[in-house]
N, C-alpha and C positions, 0 to 999 in steps of 0.2 A: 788351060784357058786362062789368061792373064785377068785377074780382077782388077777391074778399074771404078773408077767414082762416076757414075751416072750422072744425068744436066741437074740431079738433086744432091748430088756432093755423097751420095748414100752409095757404097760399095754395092756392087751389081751380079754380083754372084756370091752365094753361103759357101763357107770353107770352113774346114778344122783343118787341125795339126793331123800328121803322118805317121806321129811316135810319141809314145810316153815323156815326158819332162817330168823330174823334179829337181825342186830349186828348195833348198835349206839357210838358213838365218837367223837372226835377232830382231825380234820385235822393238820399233823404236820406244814404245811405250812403257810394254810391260818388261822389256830387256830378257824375256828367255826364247830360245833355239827353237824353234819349229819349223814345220816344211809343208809345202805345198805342192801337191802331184798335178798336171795336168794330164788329161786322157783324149783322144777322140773321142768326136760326141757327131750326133746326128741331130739334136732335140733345143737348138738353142746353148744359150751360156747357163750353163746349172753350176750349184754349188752345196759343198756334201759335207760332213765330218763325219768321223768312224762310227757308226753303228745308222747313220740318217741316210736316208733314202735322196738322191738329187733331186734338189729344187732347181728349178729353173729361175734366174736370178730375178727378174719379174712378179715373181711369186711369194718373195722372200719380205722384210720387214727392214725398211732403211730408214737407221738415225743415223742422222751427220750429227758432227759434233763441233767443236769448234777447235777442235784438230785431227781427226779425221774423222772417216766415213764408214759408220759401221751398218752391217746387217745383222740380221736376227731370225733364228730358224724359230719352227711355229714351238721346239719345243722349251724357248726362251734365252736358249746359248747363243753365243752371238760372234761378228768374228771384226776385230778392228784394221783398220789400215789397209781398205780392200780397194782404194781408190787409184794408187800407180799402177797395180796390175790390171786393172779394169779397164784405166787408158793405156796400157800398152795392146790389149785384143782390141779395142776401137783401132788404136793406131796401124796393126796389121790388119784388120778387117778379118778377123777369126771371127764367123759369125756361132758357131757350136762348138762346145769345147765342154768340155764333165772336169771342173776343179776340186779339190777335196784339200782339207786344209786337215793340219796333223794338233794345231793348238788356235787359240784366240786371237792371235796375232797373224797378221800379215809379216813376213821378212820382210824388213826397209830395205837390205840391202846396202846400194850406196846415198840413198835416197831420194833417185831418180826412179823414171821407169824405162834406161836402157836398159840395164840385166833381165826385165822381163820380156820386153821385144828382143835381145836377141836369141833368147830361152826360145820363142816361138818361132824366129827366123830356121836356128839350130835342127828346131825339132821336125821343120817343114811345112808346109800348107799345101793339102789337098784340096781341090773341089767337090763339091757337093751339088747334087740335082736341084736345080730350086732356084729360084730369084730371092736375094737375101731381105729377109722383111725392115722395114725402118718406119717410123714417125714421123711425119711431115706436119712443118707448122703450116698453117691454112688461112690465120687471120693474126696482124700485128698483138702482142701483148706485151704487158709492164708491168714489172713486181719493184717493191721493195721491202728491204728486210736487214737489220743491223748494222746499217750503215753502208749498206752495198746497193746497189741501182742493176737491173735488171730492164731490157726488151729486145724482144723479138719480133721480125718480120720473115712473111714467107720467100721464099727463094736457095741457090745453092748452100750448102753449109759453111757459114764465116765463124770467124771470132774475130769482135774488137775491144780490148779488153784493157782495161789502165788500171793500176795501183799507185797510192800515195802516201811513201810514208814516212815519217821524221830525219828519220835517218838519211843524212848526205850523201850515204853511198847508197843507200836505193832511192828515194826523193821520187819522182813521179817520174813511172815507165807505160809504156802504152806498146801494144803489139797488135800487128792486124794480119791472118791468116785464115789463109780454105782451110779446106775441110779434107783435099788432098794431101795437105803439108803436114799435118799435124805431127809425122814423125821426128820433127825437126826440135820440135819442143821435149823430145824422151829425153837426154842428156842432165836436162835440168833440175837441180835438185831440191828439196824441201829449207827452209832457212829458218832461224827464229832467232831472235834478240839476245845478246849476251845476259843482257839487264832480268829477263825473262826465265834465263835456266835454275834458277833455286827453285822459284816458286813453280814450277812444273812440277822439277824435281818434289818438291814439300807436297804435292798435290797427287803424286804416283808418276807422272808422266815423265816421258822422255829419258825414263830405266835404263837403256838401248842405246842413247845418242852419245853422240861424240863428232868429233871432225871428218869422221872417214865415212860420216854418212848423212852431212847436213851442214848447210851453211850458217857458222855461227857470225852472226855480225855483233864487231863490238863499235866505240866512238869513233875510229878509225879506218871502218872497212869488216870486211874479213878477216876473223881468225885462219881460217885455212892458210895455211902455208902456201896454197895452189890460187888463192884468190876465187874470184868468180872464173865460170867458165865460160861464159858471155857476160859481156856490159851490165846485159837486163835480165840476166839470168831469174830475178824474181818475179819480175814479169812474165818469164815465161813459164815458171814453175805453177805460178797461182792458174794460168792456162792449164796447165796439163793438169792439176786439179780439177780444174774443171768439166775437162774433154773428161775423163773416168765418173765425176757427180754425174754427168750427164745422161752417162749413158749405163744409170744403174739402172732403167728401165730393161735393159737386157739387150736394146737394138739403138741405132743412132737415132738422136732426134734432127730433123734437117731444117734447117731455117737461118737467117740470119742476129748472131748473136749478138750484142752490146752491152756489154758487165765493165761496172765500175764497184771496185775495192773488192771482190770476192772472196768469201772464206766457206770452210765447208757447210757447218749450220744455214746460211743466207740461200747456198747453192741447193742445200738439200729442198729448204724452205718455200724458193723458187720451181722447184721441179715439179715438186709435189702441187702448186699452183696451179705450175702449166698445166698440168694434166688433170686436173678438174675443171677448169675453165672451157674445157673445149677445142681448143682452137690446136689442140695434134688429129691428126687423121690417119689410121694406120693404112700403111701400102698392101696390098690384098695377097695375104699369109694364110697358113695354120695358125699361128700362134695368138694367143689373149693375153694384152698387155692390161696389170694391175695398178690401176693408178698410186 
């Protein structure tokens, strides 16, 4: 049965994987080797470490940060950089899948979230019994938060999305995309400021980095040897951050979106809004969504 995007942009039948995956790497942050299994699941997107029992990603405990997106099981261990792999199962529409992480770190990888859609292509999608559950926005809302602009109205799943920033070679990009497309954004990869890597570095972060898995811009453009991989590659990467913030709820939320300057803190910030305020409506499931 072909899954496709419903008149809500919300993928219309639940799927898992076919076959076991694991995928092994370098944490960008903390710079050591860990892996991540994924498993067929029947129960939603869960997420486990060695001796925890699956949580259902819903259930779990999300700080964003202001470089990436962490969660936190109840018994305080936490796991960072869960946000490419989280848009790569939006972007295939894996609606159940049992993840287990082997260390604290997410593998960056090459910094995108191809490696993880085609880890899930690789491993297959089965169908599952059921109408897959989603979030629908129901009435317009507006956040702001650290310098990022947020709102949403009801209707199919967009994103219109702009960044602006000093730098010549990214200066102001704007993208606008369904909710169908979103795979078109996996390729793109994470970037950050040459001027910026000591003090990461002096702060613990970005252990892991280097060229072969992030876009380092200097006065010039690009350190990469390879350049951008598109024009607006940051533009599209701050998206794909996004599409993964979004949908740490566990299921899509459907509405149309409008984000000016997004970072993960702002995105977390906003999410956690949407979903007290109201105006999500869940589509008629099993499951209980945790604000």
């Amino acid at each position: 049965m072909k899954n496709t995007p419903s008149r809500t942009g919300a993928t219309t039948r639940r799927q898992t994987i076919s076959r076991i995956g694991r995928v092994t790497g370098v944490g960008l942050h903390r710079g050591r080797e860990s892996s991540v299994t994924l498993r067929p699941g029947d129960d939603g997107v869960s997420f486990s470490r060695p001796g925890l029992d699956p949580l259902r990603l819903s259930e779990l405990d999300v700080v964003a940060t202001e470089r990436c997106t962490r969660v936190r099981f109840p018994d305080g261990s936490t796991i960072d950089t869960v946000e490419h792999l989280v848009a790569a199962l939006a972007m295939a529409g894996v609606t159940d899948v049992e993840v287990e992480f082997a260390d604290h770190e997410v593998p960056i990888l090459d910094g995108s979230s191809m490696p993880w859609l085609r880890e899930l292509v690789a491993a297959g999608l089965r169908p599952l019994a059921g109408e897959a559950p989603y979030l629908e926005v129901v009435a317009p809302f507006e956040f702001s938060a650290r310098g990022a602009t947020y709102s949403v109205a009801p209707g199919p799943l967009s994103y219109d999305v702009t960044i602006d920033f000093p730098a010549p070679s990214i200066g102001r990009q704007n993208i606008r995309i369904s909710g169908g497309e979103t795979a078109l954004l996996a390729d793109s990869r994470t970037f950050a400021m040459e001027h910026e890597i000591a003090a990461l570095r002096n702060a613990g972060l970005a252990q892991g980095g280097g060229l072969h898995n992030a876009v380092v811009i200097g006065v010039d453009g690009p350190l990469n040897p390879e350049g951008f991989r598109h024009r607006d590659e940051c533009v599209r990467h701050k998206t794909l951050d996004l599409v993964g913030d979004l949908h740490m709820l566990g299921v899509p939320v459907v509405g149309r979106f409008v984000v000016s300057r997004p970072g993960h803190a702002a995105n977390g910030e906003f999410l956690r809004a949407m979903a007290a305020s109201g105006v999500l409506a869940p589509s008629a499931n099993r499951f209980a969504f945790a604000a």
